[in-house]
C-alpha positions, 0 to 999 in steps of 0.5 A, a space after each residue: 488452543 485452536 490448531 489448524 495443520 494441513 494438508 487434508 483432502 480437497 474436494 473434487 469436482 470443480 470446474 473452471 469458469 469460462 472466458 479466462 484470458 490467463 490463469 495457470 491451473 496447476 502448481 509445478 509438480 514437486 519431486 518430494 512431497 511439500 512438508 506440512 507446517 502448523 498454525 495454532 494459537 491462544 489467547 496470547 499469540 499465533 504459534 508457527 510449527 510451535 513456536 509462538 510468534 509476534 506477527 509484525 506485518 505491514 500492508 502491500 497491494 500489488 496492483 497499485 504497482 503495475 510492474 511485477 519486479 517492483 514487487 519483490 523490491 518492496 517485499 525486500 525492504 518489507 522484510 529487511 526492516 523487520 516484517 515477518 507478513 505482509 497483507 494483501 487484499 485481492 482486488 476482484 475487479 482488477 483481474 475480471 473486466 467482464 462476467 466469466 473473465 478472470 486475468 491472472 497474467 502479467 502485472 495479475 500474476 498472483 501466482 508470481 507474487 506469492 513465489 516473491 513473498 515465498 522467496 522474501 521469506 516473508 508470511 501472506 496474510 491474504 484479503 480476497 474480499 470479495 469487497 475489500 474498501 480500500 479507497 478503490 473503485 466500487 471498493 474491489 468490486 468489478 465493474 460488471 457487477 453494478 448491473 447485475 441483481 442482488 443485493 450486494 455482501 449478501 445471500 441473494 442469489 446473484 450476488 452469491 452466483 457472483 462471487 463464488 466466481 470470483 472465489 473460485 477462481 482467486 482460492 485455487 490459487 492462494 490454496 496452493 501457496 499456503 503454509 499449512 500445506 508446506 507449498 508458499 507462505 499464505 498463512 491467514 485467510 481473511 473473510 471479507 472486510 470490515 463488515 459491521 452489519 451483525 444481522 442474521 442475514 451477513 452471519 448467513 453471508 460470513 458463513 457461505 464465504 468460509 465454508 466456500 473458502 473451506 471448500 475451495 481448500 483453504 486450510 489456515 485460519 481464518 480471519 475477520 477485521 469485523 470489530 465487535 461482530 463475528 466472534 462466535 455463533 453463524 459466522 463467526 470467524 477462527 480469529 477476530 480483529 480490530 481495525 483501528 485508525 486514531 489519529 482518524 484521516 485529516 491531514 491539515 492538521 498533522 501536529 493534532 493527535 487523539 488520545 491513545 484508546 487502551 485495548 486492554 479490555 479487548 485483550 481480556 474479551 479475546 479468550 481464545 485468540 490474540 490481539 489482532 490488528 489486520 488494520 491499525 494505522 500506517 498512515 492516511 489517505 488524502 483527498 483531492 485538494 487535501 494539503 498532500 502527503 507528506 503533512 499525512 507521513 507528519 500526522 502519522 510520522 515516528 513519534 506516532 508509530 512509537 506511542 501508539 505501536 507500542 501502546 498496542 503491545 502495552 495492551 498485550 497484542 501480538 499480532 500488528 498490521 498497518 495499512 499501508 506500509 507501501 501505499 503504491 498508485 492509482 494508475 488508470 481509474 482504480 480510485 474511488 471518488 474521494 481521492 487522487 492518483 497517488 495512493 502514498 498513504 503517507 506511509 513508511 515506504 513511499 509511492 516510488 518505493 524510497 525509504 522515510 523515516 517512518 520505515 526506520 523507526 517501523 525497523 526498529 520496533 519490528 526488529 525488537 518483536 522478533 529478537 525479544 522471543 518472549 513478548 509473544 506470551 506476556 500478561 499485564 502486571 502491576 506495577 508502580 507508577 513513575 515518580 513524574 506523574 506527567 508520565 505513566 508506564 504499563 508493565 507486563 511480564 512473559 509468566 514462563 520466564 520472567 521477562 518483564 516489558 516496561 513500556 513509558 510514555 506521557 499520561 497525556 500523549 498528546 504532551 509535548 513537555 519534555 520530562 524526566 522519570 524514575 522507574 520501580 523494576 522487578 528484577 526476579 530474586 533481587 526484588 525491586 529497584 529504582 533505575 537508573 542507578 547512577 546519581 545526577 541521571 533520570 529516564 526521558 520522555 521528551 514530547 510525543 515518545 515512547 519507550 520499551 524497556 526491557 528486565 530480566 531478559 535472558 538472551 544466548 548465554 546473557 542475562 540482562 538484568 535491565 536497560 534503559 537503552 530500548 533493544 534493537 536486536 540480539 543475535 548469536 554468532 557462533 560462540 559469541 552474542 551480539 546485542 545492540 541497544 540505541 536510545 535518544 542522541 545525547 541522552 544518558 543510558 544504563 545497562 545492567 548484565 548479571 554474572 556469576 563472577 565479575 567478568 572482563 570488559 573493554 571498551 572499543 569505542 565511545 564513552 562508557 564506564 563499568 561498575 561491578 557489585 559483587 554483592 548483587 553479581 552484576 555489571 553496570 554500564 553508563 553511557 550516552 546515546 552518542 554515536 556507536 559505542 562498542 563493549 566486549 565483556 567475557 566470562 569463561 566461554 561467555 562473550 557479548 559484544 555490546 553495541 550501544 547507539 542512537 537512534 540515527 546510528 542503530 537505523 543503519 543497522 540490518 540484520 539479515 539470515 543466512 542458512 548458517 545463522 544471521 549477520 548483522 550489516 550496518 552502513 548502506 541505505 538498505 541490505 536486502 539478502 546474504 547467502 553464505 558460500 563457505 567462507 565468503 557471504 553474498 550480500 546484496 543491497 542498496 547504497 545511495 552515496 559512497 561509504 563504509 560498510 560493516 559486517 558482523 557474523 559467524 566466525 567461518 566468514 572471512 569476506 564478503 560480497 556486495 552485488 557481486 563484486 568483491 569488498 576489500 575488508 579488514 578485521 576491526 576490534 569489533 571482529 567484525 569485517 569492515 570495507 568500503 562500497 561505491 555509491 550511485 553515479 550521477 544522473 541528468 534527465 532531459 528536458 521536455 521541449 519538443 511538443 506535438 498538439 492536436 485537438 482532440 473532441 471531434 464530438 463537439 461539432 454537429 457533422 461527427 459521425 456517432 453513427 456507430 455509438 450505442 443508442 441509450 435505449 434500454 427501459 430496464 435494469 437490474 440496478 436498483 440505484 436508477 430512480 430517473 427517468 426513461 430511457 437509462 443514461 447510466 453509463 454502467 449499462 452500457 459496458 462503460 464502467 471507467 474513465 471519461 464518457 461522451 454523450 451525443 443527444 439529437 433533437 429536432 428544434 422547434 425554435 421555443 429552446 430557451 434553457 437545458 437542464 443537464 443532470 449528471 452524477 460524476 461521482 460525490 464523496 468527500 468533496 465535488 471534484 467530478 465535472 461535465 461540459 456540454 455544447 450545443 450544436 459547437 457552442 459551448 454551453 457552460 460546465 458544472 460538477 455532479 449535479 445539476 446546472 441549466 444552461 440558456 440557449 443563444 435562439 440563433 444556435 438552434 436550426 428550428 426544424 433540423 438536427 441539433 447536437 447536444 454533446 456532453 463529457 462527463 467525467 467519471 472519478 470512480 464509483 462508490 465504496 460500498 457499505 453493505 447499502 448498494 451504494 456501489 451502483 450509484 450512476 455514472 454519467 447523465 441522468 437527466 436532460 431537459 429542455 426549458 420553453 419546450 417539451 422536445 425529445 432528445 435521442 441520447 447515444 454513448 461512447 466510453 472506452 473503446 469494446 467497453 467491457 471486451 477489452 482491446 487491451 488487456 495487458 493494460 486492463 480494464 481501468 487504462 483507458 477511457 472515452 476520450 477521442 484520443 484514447 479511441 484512437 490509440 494516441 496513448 500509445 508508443 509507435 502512434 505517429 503523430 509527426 503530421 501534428 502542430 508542434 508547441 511548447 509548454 506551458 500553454 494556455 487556451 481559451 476554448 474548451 474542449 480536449 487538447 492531446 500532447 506528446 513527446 518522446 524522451 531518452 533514458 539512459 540510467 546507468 545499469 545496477 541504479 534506481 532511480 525512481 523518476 516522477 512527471 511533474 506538472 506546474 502552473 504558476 496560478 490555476 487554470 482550469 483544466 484536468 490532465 491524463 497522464 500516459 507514460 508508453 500507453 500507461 495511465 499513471 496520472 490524472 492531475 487537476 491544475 484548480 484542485 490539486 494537491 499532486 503535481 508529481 506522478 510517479 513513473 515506474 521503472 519497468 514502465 519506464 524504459 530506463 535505458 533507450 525511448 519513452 513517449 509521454 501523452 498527455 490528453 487536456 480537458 479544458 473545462 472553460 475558457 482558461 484552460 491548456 497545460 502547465 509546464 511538464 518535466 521529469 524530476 529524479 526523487 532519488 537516486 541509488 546503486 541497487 541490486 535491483 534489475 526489474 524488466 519491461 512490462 510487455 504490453 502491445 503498441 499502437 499497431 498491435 492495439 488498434 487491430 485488437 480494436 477494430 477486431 472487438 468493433 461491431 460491424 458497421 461501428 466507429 469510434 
């Protein structure tokens, strides 16, 4: 057994790195020293202060939620269905927008998101990276990087100087929130990610990073998601992991599954540490013109969590993270190339944070985890096979106290057949017996199902011989258990408790019948999934209510703890916590209509409140309390009518001024990724690392022009979704897709002996993920420009997003804003008066190319104590070819391709979105030929709940306060 208890001596010494915009250095001083926890393992499971404990843990990344009380809402639902962990990757280039700076404030506040988790009572396994994928741009590495030397996730020099800053600056604060020193929950440590490479050179790497992390005070285990690499020598990693994803990522076809890979060799290679998946399947990305992500939540839907969740605790893991249980948003330019705003992953918790089916079967299974104490230490155990043959089983058993686990799906998962079965169980001194019992019933796998099933399972002061019912939760209440078992609506079920004489039993509600053997000392109950169906069944001091419902029914279920023990709440679309006051229990929760609401706990509670207010309960059979609770009330959005338009590519005409933009003059540069001609174009070397970058090119014509041939690299990877328009002298050109195209030149737009303009936007769809080549440092821009029938010079200048790297804005940060004119000018941004522009409805169309900004200002007036989480929806009736950028109050939460698609909807986050009083929208239109404008716009209500949940405003700066930050980060005699 390997143990890790903190805490020990840090080193001293440190310093921090200049240029910081925020970071709180030091934890508030305690008044009683922390108390320190342990964290051991074996080859079976993860003990916490002794305990062996199944990790059931669902992946989060804060900021892809730009609206820091929204994250305690969605570390809520995570721990009310059941997780114990959430895992994190730390995003490197979201807090640092330039070498030196790093940003831990606001909508960056680490600190504050590991106290939510803290208060959630939910387990932290951190990702810091320093390269965490994660479909994001330059997968986590900061834009700054792609100009600096070295090579990257290696030993070079640069980049070890590189990222040790970042280590440095992210350690100090997950050191002072983990477990081990009794300070937060941070209970593992991740180093790096899905590094496959086992040359001496990455063990070298993994080796630096962990004796920095260790130096940098980090006392939990650490881990790795390396696979088959890094299991022992250099390197290697205290507890190795598998990532697995096997329904693979094409959503097309969501009804298509592979088979189910069986890890139990894995299980058997890991001799001193679990079964850990940091990554097994939650969902899918999707991809630009990919069919969206509700056909992922159906590739990945319940059926699939059930087979291939619990397969996994067939094969003996006790430790499961999916990726991504909250998949969040893209907001700004954080995505890599291959996908679009939305980051829904099609996951149990949705974009705008409402709960789908996914997350009540994840509830289901997860609940079990933590009820059923002993599938944290199991073996696999022989068994025999079902008398179906279509059908297989794998049984495992806990070797201290006999729990035996039957897990039953199809041999062929993939099998839509609808079967029936017989099951051989071990029942202890009894020996084996064929269940279910009663005559004319048979156990059901219907299509693509799972079933765990439970024997010889001692619970309280109960002694579950078997059940063909999956158990949800047990829980003990004072001098009572509660146990509640669900299975498949109208399906038969079977329960068998052992007692020494026959006990009392009622039936309060449903159809059950009990049979007592006094030979064998034990009490049969049969039934039908149907509803909720409640027994009592007493022996001396011995009492167990039993719930027994379907699927539908036990989803409703949420069990909550309080410091006096845990209630069970059935009835409201989510609890999040209770608290005990005396006799009176504090709940609070969710409710999206009005109804019923039951409570079952300890017999000291006699009422209880829900979001403050007083529930009026009676006392039911059940002894539970039961009462009734309001659901929301109604609410209407405002139409978007009232439009202003104004055009906005200045750049396009021979007389703008570009005398202040950057001359793209440099001859050298440290990214090996620029193989093209001199001077460099990459817009990477001149501080412009996201969104959208012009280019102005002069050259004196000498009449002979026939042709240009642009190149640019927009960013390719799976599909070509990235283009750039070019115009000469105000003529448009043509546009193309990464690459490159040539374009003829009309001899009568030249002026023969005079200044010519070449003006080109490039989109820039993010850069590259990077996979241990350098990829990462692909250009971003032009990289070629030639002219056909002459060999004219041109002289390139650049502009990207206003002080490139030294950002006007910082509260928004460094992936907000872009090159367009508009954004340079602040358009984005509330209090911008735009009252002087035209004014226009939508939809509308337009036959020049270029850039059109609109704006509109709306009223919210929800109702207080509701969420309403609220989307913007663009619509055209056919395609045009034009790509909108969203804004919601000087936020980028969208960017919306009309002849790619697949989102047309585009979450608002509250906290973003000023429920209660004004909101400006600002949409910039980039009409890439000549059938362009924007489509019909409107807000839209994706759900609508009476919630516990209050999130404030995000503060951040407005026009006047943003544009005197730019002119202040100008050079002198620059414009926009």
């Amino acid at each position: 057994m390997f143990a890790f208890q903190g805490p020990f001596g840090r080193l001293a010494g440190y310093s921090a790195a200049v240029g910081l915009l925020a970071l709180s250095l030091q934890a508030p001083a305690a008044s009683t020293p922390p108390h320190a926890h342990t964290i051991t393992y074996d080859h079976y499971s993860l003990s916490i202060d002794g305990k062996p404990t199944y990790l059931w843990s669902g992946s989060f990344h804060y900021w892809r939620l730009p609206s820091p009380d929204l994250w305690a809402d969605v570390l809520q639902k995570m721990k009310a269905a059941g997780f114990n962990a959430v895992e994190i990757y730390f995003d490197w280039g979201y807090h640092s927008p330039k070498r030196g700076v790093y940003d831990f404030a606001g909508i960056r506040d680490v600190d504050r998101l590991l106290d939510m988790a803290r208060d959630a009572g939910i387990y932290v396994i951190a990702r810091p990276g320093p390269y965490i994928n994660a479909e994001t741009d330059a997968g986590g590495f900061p834009g700054w990087l792609v100009t600096t030397a070295g090579k990257p996730r290696s030993t070079a020099p640069d980049y070890t100087a590189a990222y040790r800053e970042w280590m440095t600056q992210i350690d100090r604060i997950l050191a002072r929130h983990q477990f081990t020193d009794g300070r937060g929950t941070v209970l593992l440590y991740q180093v790096e990610n899905e590094l496959y490479d086992d040359s001496a050179d990455s063990r070298r790497y993994m080796q630096d990073i962990e004796d920095k992390a260790h130096a940098d005070g980090i006392t939990v285990p650490l881990i790795g998601n390396h696979n088959d690499n890094f299991f022992t020598g250099v390197g290697a990693v205290d507890m190795p992991g598998y990532d697995s994803y096997p329904a693979d990522f094409d959503c097309t076809r969501p009804e298509r599954w592979n088979g189910v890979y069986d890890f139990a060799s894995e299980r058997k290679r890991l001799t001193h540490s679990p079964l850990f998946f940091p990554e097994f399947q939650g969902g899918a990305f999707d991809v630009w013109g990919g069919p969206g992500y509700e056909a992922c939540r159906k590739l990945t839907g319940p059926d699939f969590e059930r087979v291939f969740y619990e397969s996994n605790i067939a094969a003996g893991s006790t430790m499961q993270n999916f990726y991504m249980t909250y998949g969040g948003i893209n907001w700004g330019w954080l995505s890599s190339p291959g996908v679009y705003t939305s980051y829904d992953y099609g996951a149990p918790i949705t974009a705008n944070r409402i709960l789908t089916n996914k997350y009540d079967q994840q509830k289901l299974i997860g609940y079990m985890t933590h009820a059923v104490a002993p599938l944290a230490r199991t073996d696999a155990v022989a068994t025999s096979v079902p008398d179906n043959p279509r059908l297989r089983v794998n049984a495992r058993v806990n070797p201290e106290d006999g729990t035996r686990f039957y897990i039953l799906r199809h041999a062929d998962a993939a099998d839509t057949s609808n079967d029936t079965t017989h099951l051989r169980v071990t029942l202890g001194k009894t020996g084996d017996t064929t269940i279910p019992l009663q005559a004319g019933t048979a156990i059901r796998i219907n299509g693509r199902d799972s079933k765990m099933l439970l024997a010889n399972y001692r619970f309280g002061r109960q002694d579950l011989a078997y059940s063909t019912s999956e158990l949800m939760t047990q829980l003990r209440m004072g001098d009572r258990d509660v146990a509640l078992l669900y299975g498949r609506h109208d399906e038969d079920g079977e329960t068998v408790l052992r007692y020494s004489t026959e006990p009392t039993t009622r039936v309060i509600d449903g159809n059950v019948t009990a049979h007592w053997d006094a030979a064998t000392h034990m009490l049969r109950l049969n039934y039908r999934h149907d509803g909720l169906a409640r027994v009592t069944i007493g022996q001396g001091e011995t009492s167990l209510l039993l719930l027994i419902g379907d699927n539908e029914t036990a989803k409703h279920f949420w069990q909550l703890d309080t410091s006096t023990g845990p209630v069970l709440v059935r009835g409201p679309y989510l609890a999040r916590t209770a608290t005990g006051e005396g006799e009176q229990l504090a709940l609070t929760g969710d409710t999206d209509k009005a109804g019923d609401i039951e409570v079952f706990a300890g017999p000291g509670i006699h009422g209880f409140t829900w979001n403050g207010a007083p529930v009026t309960a009676k006392v039911t059979a059940s002894s539970s309390l039961q009462g009734h609770i309001d659901g929301p009330q109604p609410v209407s959005l405002p139409s978007l009518t009232a439009w202003r338009i104004s055009e906005a590519a200045p750049e396009i005409a021979p007389t703008f001024d570009d005398s202040g933009w950057t001359a793209t003059d440099r001859t050298t540069t440290p990214n090996p990724y620029w193989n093209h001609e001199l001077p460099i174009l990459d817009s990477d070397d001149y501080d412009f690392h996201h969104g959208n970058v012009w280019y102005r090119g002069h050259f004196t014509a000498t009449g002979k022009e026939t042709a240009i041939l642009l190149a640019a690299n927009t960013g390719v990877h799976l599909g070509n979704h990235g283009i750039f328009t070019a115009w000469l002298n105000g003529h448009f050109l043509g546009n193309n897709p990464s690459g490159a195209q040539q374009f003829p030149i009309d001899p009568s737009w030249l002026k023969t002996g005079g200044d010519n303009i070449v003006s080109v936007l490039v989109d820039n769809t993010g850069h590259l993920q990077e996979e241990h080549s350098g990829s990462f440092r692909e250009p971003r821009g032009l990289i070629a420009a030639t002219f056909a029938g002459a060999p004219t010079g041109i002289r390139w200048k650049i502009q990207g997003n206003v002080g490139g790297e030294n950002l006007p804005d910082p509260v928004r940060g460094p992936f907000n804003a872009g090159g367009l004119y508009g954004e340079r000018m602040g358009w984005q941004l509330p209090g911008f008066a735009d009252e002087r522009w035209a004014t226009t409805t939508l939809p509308r169309a337009t036959d020049k190319p270029g850039v059109d900004w609109y704006r509109t200002r709306f009223h919210l007036d929800i109702p207080a104590g509701q969420d309403v989480p609220i989307a913007l929806r663009i619509h055209d009736i056919a395609p045009h070819h034009y790509r909108a950028i969203i804004f919601i109050n000087g936020w980028q939460m969208g960017r919306y391709i009309s002849d790619v698609g697949p989102q047309t909807d585009f979450e608002l986050p509250a906290g973003l979105l000023n429920p209660h009083g004004d909101n400006t929208v600002a949409i910039a239109s980039w009409s890439t030929a000549q059938d362009g404008g924007l489509g019909e716009v409107s807000l839209v209500m994706q759900g609508n709940y009476r919630s516990a949940l209050d999130p404030k405003p995000v503060a951040a700066p407005d026009y006047q306060q943003v544009t005197k930050a730019q002119k202040a980060s100008l050079k002198p005699g620059a414009t926009n």
